[in-house]
C-alpha positions as CSV (number, residue, x, y, z in Angstrom):
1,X,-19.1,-7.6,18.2
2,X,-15.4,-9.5,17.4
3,X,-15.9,-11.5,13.8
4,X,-18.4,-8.7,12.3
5,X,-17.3,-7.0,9.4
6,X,-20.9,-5.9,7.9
7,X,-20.3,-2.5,8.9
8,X,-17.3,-1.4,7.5
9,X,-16.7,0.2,4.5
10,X,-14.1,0.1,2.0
11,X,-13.1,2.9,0.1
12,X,-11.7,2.7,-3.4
13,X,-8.0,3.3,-3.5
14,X,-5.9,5.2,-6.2
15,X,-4.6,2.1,-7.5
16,X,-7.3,0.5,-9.2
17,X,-5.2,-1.0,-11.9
18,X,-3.4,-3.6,-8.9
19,X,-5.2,-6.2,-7.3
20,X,-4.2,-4.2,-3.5
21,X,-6.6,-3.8,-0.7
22,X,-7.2,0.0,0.2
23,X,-4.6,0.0,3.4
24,X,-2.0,-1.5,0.6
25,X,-2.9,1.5,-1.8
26,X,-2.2,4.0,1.1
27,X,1.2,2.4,1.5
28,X,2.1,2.6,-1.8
29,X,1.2,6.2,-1.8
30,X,3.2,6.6,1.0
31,X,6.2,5.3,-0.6
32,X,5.5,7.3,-3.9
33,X,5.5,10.2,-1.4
34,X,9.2,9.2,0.0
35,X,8.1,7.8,3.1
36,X,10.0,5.3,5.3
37,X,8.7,2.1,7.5
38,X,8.8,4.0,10.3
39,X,7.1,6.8,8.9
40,X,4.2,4.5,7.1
41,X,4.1,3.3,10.5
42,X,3.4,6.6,12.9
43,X,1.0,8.3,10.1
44,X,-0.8,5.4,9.5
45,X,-0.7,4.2,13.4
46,X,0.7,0.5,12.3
47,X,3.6,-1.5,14.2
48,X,6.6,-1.2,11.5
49,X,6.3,-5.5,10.8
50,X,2.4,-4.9,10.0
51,X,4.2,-2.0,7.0
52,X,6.7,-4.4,6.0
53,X,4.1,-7.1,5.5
54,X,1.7,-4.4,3.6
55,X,5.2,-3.8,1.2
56,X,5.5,-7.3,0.9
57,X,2.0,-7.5,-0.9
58,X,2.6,-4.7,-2.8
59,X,5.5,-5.7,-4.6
60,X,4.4,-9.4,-4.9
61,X,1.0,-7.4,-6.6
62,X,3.2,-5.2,-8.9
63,X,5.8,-7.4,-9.6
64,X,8.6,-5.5,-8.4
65,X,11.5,-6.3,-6.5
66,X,12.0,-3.0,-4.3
67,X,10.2,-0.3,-3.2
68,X,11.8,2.0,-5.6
69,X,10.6,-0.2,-8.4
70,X,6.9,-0.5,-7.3
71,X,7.5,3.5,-7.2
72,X,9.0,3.7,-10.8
73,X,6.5,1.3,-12.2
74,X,3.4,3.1,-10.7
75,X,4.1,6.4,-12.0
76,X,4.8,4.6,-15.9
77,X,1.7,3.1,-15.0
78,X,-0.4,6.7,-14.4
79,X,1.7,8.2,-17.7
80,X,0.3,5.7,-19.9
């Protein structure tokens, strides 16, 4: 039934240190991993608006300006 969410399940993501929902850590892995919009898009099966709008959140979460600083700032993150 529409407007039921009981049954699903969130999984922990990898980035419990940021305040990102589980599809927003998988993003962010993605772009750790090199990956474009258009490729977040096909692997994860999302139009390419609906990955720029996951970005969006995960640099407003991290504090970074671009994707390559959301990268950078991760990985000092996981060294620490």
């Amino acid at each position: 039934m529409f407007g039921q969410v009981s049954d699903v399940i969130e999984e922990p993501h990898a980035h419990p240190d940021l305040e990102l929902t589980p599809r927003q850590g998988q993003v962010l892995e993605l772009l750790e991993r090199g990956r474009s919009t258009a490729q977040i898009a096909e692997e994860l099966h999302l139009s390419t608006e609906t990955v720029r709008n996951h970005i969006r959140h995960v640099l407003r979460a991290t504090g970074a300006h671009s994707r390559l600083e959301a990268v950078r700032d991760r990985k000092r993150r996981m060294l620490s």
